[in-house]
C-alpha positions in Angstrom: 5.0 -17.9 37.8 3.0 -17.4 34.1 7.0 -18.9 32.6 6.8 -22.1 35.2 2.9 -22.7 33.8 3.9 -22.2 30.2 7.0 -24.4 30.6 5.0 -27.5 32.0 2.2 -26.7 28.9 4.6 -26.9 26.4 6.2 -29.6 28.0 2.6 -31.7 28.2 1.8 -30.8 24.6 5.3 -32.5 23.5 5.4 -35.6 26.0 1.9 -36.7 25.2 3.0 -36.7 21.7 5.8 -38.8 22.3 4.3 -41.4 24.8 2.0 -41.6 21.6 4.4 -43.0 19.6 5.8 -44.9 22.2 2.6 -47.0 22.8 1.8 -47.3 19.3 5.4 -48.9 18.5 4.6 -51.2 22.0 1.5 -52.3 20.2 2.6 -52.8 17.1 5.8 -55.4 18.1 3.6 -57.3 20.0 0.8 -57.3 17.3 2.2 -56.5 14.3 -0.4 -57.9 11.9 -3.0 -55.6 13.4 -1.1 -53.0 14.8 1.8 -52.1 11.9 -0.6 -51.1 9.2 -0.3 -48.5 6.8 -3.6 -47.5 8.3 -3.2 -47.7 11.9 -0.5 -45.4 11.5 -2.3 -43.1 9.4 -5.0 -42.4 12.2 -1.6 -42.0 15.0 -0.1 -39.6 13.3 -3.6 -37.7 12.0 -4.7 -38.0 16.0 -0.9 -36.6 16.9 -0.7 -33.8 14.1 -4.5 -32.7 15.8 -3.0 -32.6 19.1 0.3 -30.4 18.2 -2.1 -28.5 16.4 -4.3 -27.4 19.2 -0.8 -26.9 21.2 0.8 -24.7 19.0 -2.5 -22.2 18.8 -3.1 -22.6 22.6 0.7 -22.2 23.3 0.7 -19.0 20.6 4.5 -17.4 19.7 7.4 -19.5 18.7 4.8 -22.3 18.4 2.7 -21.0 16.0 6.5 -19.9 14.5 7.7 -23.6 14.6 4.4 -25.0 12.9 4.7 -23.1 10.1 8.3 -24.2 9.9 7.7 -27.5 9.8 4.6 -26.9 7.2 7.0 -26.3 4.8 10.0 -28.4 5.9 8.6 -31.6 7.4 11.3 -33.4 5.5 11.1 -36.1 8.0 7.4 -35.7 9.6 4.4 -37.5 8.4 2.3 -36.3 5.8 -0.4 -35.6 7.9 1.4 -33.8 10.7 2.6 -31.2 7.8 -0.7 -30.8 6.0 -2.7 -30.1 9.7 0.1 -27.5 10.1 -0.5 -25.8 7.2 -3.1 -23.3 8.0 -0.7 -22.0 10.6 0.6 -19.9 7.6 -2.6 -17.6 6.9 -4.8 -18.5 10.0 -3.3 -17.3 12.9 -6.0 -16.1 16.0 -5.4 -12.4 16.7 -4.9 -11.1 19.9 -7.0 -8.4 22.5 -6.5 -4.5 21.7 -6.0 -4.9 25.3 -2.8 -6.7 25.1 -1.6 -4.4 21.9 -1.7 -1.3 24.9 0.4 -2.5 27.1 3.0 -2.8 24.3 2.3 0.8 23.4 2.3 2.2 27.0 5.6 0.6 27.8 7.6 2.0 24.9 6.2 5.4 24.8 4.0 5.8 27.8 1.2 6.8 25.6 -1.9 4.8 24.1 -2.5 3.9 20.3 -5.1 6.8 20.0 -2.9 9.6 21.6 -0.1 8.1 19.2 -2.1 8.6 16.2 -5.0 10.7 14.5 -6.8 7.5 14.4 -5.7 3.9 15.5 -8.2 0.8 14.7 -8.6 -1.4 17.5 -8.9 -4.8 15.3 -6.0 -5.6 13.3 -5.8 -5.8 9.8 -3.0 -8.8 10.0 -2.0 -11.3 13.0 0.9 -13.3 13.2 2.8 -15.4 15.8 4.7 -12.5 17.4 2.3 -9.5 16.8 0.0 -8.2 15.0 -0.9 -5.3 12.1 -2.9 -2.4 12.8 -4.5 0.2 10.4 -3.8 4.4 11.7 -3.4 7.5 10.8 -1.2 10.5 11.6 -1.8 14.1 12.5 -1.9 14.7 8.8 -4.3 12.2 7.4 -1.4 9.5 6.2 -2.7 6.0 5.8 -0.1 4.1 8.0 0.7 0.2 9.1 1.5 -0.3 12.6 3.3 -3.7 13.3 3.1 -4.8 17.1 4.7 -7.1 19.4 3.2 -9.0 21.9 4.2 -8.1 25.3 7.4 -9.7 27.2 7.5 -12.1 23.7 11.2 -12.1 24.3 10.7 -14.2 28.3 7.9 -16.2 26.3 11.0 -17.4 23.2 13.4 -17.8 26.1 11.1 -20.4 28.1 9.8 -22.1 24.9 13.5 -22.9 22.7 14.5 -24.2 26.1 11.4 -26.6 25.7 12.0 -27.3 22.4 15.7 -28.0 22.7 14.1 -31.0 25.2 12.0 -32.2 22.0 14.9 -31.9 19.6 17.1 -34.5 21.9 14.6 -36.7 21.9 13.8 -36.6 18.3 17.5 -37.3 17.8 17.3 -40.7 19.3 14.7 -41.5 16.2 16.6 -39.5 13.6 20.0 -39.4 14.1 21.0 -36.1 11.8 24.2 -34.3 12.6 24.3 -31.3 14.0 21.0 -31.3 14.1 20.6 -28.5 16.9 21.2 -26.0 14.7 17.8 -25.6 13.4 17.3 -25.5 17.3 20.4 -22.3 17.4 18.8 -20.9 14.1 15.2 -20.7 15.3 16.4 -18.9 17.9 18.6 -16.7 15.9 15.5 -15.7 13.6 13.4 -15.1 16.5 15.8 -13.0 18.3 16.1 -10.9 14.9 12.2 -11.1 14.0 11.7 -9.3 17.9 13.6 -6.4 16.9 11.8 -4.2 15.1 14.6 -1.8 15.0 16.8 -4.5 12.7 13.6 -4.7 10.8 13.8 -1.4 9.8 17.2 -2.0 8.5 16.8 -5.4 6.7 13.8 -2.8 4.8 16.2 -0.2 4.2 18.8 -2.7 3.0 16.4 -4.4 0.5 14.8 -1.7 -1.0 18.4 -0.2 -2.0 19.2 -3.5 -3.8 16.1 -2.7 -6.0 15.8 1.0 -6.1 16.0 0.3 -10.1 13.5 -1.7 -10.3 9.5 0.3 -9.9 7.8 -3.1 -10.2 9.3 -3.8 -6.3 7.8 -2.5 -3.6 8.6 -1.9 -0.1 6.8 0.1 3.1 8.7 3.5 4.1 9.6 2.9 8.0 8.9 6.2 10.3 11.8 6.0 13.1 9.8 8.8 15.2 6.7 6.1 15.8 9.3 3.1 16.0 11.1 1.5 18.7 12.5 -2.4 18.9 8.7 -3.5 19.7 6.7 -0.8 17.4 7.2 0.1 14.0 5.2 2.1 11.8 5.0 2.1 8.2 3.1 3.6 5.0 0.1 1.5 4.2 0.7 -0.9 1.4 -2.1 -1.5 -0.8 -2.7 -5.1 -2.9 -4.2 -8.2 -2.5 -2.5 -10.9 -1.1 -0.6 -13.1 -3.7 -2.0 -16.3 -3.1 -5.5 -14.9 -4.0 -5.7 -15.8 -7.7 -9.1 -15.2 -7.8 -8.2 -11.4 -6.9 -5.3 -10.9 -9.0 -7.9 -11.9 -12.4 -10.0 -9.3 -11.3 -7.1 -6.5 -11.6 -6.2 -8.6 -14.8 -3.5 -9.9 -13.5 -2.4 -13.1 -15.0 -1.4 -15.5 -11.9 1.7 -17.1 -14.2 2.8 -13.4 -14.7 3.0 -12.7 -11.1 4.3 -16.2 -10.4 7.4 -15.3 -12.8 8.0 -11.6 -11.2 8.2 -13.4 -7.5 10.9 -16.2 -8.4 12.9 -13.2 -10.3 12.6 -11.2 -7.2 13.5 -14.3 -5.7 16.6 -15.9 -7.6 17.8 -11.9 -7.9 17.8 -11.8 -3.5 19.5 -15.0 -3.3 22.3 -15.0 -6.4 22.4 -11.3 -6.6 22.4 -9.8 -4.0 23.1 -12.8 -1.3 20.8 -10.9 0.6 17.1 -12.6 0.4 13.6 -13.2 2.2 14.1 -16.2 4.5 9.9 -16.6 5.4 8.8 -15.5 1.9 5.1 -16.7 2.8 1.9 -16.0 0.8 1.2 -13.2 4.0 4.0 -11.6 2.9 3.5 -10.5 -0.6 1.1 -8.2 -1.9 0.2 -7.3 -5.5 -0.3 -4.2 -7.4 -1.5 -3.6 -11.1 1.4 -1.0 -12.4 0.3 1.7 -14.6 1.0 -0.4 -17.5 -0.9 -3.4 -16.4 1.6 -5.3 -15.1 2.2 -7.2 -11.6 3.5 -4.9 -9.0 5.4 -7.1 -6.0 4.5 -5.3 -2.4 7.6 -6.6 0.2 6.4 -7.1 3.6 8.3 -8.4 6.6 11.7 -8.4 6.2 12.7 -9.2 10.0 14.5 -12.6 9.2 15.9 -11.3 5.7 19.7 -12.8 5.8 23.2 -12.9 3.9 24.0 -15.8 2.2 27.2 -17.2 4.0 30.5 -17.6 1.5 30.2 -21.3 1.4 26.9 -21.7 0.8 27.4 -19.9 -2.5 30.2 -21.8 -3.3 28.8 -25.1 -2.6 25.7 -24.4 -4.6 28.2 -22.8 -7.7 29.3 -26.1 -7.8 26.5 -28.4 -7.6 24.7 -25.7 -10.3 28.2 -26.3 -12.3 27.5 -30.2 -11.7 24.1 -30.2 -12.6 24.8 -28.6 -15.7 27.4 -30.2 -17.2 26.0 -34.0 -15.1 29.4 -34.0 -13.3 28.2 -35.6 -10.6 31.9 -35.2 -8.8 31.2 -31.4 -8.7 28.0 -32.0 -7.1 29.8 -33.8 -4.3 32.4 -31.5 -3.9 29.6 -29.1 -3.4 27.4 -30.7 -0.8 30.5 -31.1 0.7 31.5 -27.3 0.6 28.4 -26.9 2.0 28.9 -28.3 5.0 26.3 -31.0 4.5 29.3 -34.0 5.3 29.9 -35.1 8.6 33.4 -34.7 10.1 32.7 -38.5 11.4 30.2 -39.7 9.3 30.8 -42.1 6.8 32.2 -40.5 3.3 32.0 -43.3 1.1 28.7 -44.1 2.1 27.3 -40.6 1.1 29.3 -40.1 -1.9 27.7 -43.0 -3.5 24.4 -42.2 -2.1 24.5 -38.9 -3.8 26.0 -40.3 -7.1 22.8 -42.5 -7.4 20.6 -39.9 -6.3 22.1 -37.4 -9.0 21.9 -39.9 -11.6 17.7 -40.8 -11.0 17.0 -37.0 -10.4 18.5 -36.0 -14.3 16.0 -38.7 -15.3 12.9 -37.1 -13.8 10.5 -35.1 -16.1 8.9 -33.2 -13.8 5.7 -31.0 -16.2 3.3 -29.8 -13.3 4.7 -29.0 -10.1 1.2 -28.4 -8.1 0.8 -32.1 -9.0 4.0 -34.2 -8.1 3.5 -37.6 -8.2 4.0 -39.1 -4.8 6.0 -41.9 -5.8 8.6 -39.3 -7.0 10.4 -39.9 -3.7 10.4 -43.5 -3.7 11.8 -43.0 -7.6 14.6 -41.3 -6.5 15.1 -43.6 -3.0 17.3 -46.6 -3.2 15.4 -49.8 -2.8 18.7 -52.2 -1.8 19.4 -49.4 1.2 19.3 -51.8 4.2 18.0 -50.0 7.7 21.2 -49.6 9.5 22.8 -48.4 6.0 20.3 -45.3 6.2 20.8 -45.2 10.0 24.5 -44.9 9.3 23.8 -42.4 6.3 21.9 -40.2 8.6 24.6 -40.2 10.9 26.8 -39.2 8.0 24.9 -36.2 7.1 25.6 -32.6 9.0 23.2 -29.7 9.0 25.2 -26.9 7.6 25.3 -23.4 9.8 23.1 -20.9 7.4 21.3 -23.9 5.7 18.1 -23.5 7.9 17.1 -19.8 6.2 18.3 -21.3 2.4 16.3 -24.2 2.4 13.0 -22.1 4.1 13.0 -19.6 2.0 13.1 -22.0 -1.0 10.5 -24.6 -0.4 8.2 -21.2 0.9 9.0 -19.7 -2.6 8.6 -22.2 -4.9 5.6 -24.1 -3.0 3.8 -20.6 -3.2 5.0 -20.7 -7.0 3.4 -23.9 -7.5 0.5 -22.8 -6.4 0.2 -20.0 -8.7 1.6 -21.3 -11.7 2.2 -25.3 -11.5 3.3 -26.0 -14.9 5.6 -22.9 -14.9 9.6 -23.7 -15.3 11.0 -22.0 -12.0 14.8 -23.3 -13.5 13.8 -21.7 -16.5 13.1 -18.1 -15.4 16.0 -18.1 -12.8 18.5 -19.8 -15.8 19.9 -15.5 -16.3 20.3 -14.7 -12.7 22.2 -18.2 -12.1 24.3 -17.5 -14.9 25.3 -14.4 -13.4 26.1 -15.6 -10.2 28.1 -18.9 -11.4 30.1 -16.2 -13.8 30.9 -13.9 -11.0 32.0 -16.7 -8.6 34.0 -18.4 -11.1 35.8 -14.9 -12.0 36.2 -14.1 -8.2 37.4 -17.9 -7.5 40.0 -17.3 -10.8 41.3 -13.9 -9.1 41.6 -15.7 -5.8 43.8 -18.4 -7.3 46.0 -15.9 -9.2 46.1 -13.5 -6.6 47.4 -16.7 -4.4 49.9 -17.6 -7.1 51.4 -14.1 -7.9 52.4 -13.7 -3.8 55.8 -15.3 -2.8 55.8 -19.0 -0.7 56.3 -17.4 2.4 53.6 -14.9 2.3 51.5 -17.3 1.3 51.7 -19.4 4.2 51.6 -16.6 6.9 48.2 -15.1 5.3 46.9 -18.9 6.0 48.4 -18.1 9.5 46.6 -14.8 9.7 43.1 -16.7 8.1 43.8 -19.4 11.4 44.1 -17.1 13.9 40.9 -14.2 12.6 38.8 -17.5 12.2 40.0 -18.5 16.0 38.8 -14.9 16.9 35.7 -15.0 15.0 35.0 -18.3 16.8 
C-alpha cells in the first residue's frame, strides 16, 4: 500500500512540474510580448525548481540522489533549477533513531546498544540512503556506523520506475540519444550504493591502489559488524574539505589541499581506471600530516567504478588532439567514445565539433570560481538554425559508462574551484595524463604488432572469437 502512495507522490511532484511548463508555453504563443520574457521565465522555472525541491526532501532516497545529480550535471536545466538543488549536497534531513533500529534488528536481531559499548542515537552524517552514526566497541574503539534506511531497495524500485516516466517525457523536449542510460546508470549506482557488502570491497580495492602513498586515507571496514545494509568502520577524524575556514586553522593552505584532491583525482581515473564517481565535498575529510601537510580522508566508495576500455581510448585521443590541435583526433575520439549516434547525422557533428574545438583553444580561462557566463554563448554557434540543433541532438548518443565520468569530474573540479579558483587543474594533472597517454599508446603499438606478427587466417578467426564473446557478454 506505502509503494502505491509513494508512486502517485512521485508521480504528482513530476506532472505538476510538467503541466507548468505546459501552460506557460500556452501563454506565451498566445501572448508572446508579455508572456516570452527573459523574466517571466525566470520566476517559472524559480517557482518549478521550489517545487521539485520540496519533492525531492519530502520524497527522500533516490530523490534526494537525483537532485544532487542534476546539481552538478544540469547540462540542459535552467540555472535556477540547479542552483535550488544545490544544497541537496550537504543538507540532507536526518532520519528517526527509530527507523535506524529496525535496520539493526533485521540484520542481526539485536539493537544498536547491545551491538556496541556505546551507540549515539543522533547521527553524525545523513545522506539520501542512510545515515552515519558515532559507537564504540567492547574495547573502547572510536567506530563509524553507516546505515541504510529500511526496505530502501522496494523504495529505488518504485521510484526509477517513476522516473523512467519523467525521462520519456523529457525526451519529447530534448531529443538526446540513448538517453535512458543515465535512467539504467542511476539505477546501476543505486543498486551498488545499497550494498554495503560491495562497499567494503570498492574500500579495500582503493586503498591498495595507494598503499604507497601516507597522505591518502581510507576507513578500515569490520566484516563481523557488517552486513549488505550495515557497515562499520574506524572513525575518521578531519574537517570536511569544503570548510576553508577550518583547514586555515590547522594551517592548511586551501590551494595545497585543492592540488592533493585533483592528484588523488587524475591518479583514480588515468592510473588506476578505478576512481570516485560522487566525489562530493561530504566525502572528503582533511588531516594535517606530521609534517604539516594536507592529509586526504576517503569516504564513501559505494559507486567507485572502472573506467571502461573505450572510454580511455576515446579520451587518449581527444587528450592527443588537444595537444597537438588535431582537431581530427578529437573526433575520432568522441567518436570512440561512443558519443556518435549510429543514426544521427555524422557530418552535422563532425563540423559542430571542429568549430567548437577551434573557439575552445581560444579561451583564456584565469579564475574558474568566476567563469564568465557568456563563456557558453562564446563557444555556441550563432548561425545554428533550431531544427539544425534539434537534428544535432538527435545525432548525439549518451555513451554506456559516461554517466559516472562526467559526475565524478564536474563534482571534482567544481569542489576544486571552490577551493582554489585560479588554480590550473590541467596543470597539476599534465604528469598523470602523460602517463596514461604513454601507456595507451605503448599498449595500442603492442596491439597492432601483435595483430601483424599472427598469420591472415588467425587473424580473422580471433575477430570471430571477439564476435561471438561480445555476443555472450551481450
Amino acid at each position: 500500500m506505502w509503494a502505491a502512495i509513494r508512486l502517485v507522490r512521485a508521480t504528482r511532484v513530476f506532472a505538476v512540474i510538467f503541466l507548468s511548463y505546459i501552460w506557460a508555453l500556452a501563454w506565451a504563443r498566445l501572448w508572446p510580448s508579455r508572456c516570452d520574457t527573459a523574466d517571466k521565465w525566470t520566476k517559472t522555472h524559480r517557482k518549478n525548481a521550489r517545487r521539485m525541491y520540496r519533492g525531492f526532501v519530502s520524497l527522500r532516497g533516490v530523490y534526494i540522489k537525483l537532485g544532487q545529480i542534476l546539481s552538478v550535471m544540469g547540462t540542459f536545466l535552467p540555472r535556477e533549477i540547479v542552483q535550488e538543488l544545490e544544497t541537496l549536497q550537504d543538507d540532507v534531513p536526518s532520519k528517526s533513531y527509530k527507523t535506524i533500529k529496525k535496520t539493526f534488528f533485521k540484520a542481526f536481531g539485536k539493537s544498536p546498544e547491545e551491538m556496541f559499548k556505546t551507540f549515539s542515537r543522533e547521527p553524525i552524517a545523513a545522506a539520501s540512503l542512510g545515515q552515519v552514526h558515532e559507537a564504540h566497541d567492547a574495547a573502547g574503539t572510536k567506530l563509524a556506523v553507516k546505515v541504510l534506511y529500511p526496505r530502501v531497495a522496494t523504495i529505488i524500485k518504485v521510484d526509477l520506475k517513476v522516473l523512467g516516466w519523467a525521462i520519456k517525457l523529457y525526451k519529447n523536449f530534448v531529443p538526446v540519444q540513448q538517453i535512458e542510460r543515465i535512467h539504467e546508470q542511476l539505477g546501476d549506482m543505486l543498486s551498488r550504493e545499497t550494498d554495503l557488502v560491495n562497499e567494503a570491497a570498492m574500500i579495500e580495492r582503493m586503498s591498495k591502489n595507494f598503499a604507497t602513498d601516507p597522505d591518502v586515507l581510507f576507513p578500515k571496514v569490520y566484516p563481523e559488524y557488517s552486513t549488505r545494509t550495515v557497515m562499520t568502520m574506524t572513525f575518521m577524524d578531519g574537517v570536511k574539505i569544503s570548510k576553508k575556514d577550518a583547514l586555515k586553522t590547522l594551517g592548511l593552505d586551501p590551494y595545497d589541499v585543492a592540488t592533493k584532491l585533483v592528484k588523488v583525482f587524475y591518479k583514480q581515473l588515468f592510473i588506476d581506471r578505478f576512481f570516485h564517481a560522487d566525489p562530493h565535498p561530504g566525502n572528503f575529510f582533511v588531516q594535517r600530516g606530521p609534517e604539516g601537510q594536507a592529509r586526504i580522508v576517503v569516504l564513501d566508495l559505494g559507486s567507485a567504478t572502472p573506467l571502461r576500455s573505450n572510454l580511455a581510448d576515446g579520451m587518449f585521443d581527444i587528450l592527443q588532439g588537444l595537444m597537438t590541435r588535431k582537431d581530427d583526433l578529437v573526433v575520432q575520439g568522441i567518436d570512440e567514445m561512443g558519443f556518435m549516434a549510429a543514426d544521427g547525422d555524422r557530418e552535422l557533428l563532425e563540423r559542430t565539433t571542429r568549430k567548437y574545438f577551434e573557439k575552445l583553444l581560444n579561451l583564456n580561462i584565469q579564475d574558474f570560481s568566476k567563469l564568465d557566463p557568456n563563456i557558453a554563448d562564446q563557444l555556441a554557434d550563432p548561425e545554428m538554425k533550431r531544427e539544425e540543433l534539434r537534428e544535432l541532438m538527435r545525432s548525439i548518443a549518451y555513451p554506456e559508462g559516461w554517466f559516472y565520468v562526467e559526475r565524478a569530474a564536474v563534482i571534482m573540479f567544481g569542489l576544486q574551484a571552490q577551493l582554489a579558483p585560479k588554480l590550473n587543474g590541467i596543470q597539476v594533472g599534465f604528469p598523470y595524463v602523460m602517463q596514461f597517454m604513454m601507456e595507451r599508446n605503448k599498449a595500442r603499438l603492442e596491439a597492432a604488432a601483435a595483430k601483424a606478427a599472427k598469420p591472415e587466417g588467425e587473424t580473422a578467426k580471433d575477430a570471430a572469437s571477439s564476435g561471438s564473446d561480445e555476443a555472450l557478454l551481450n
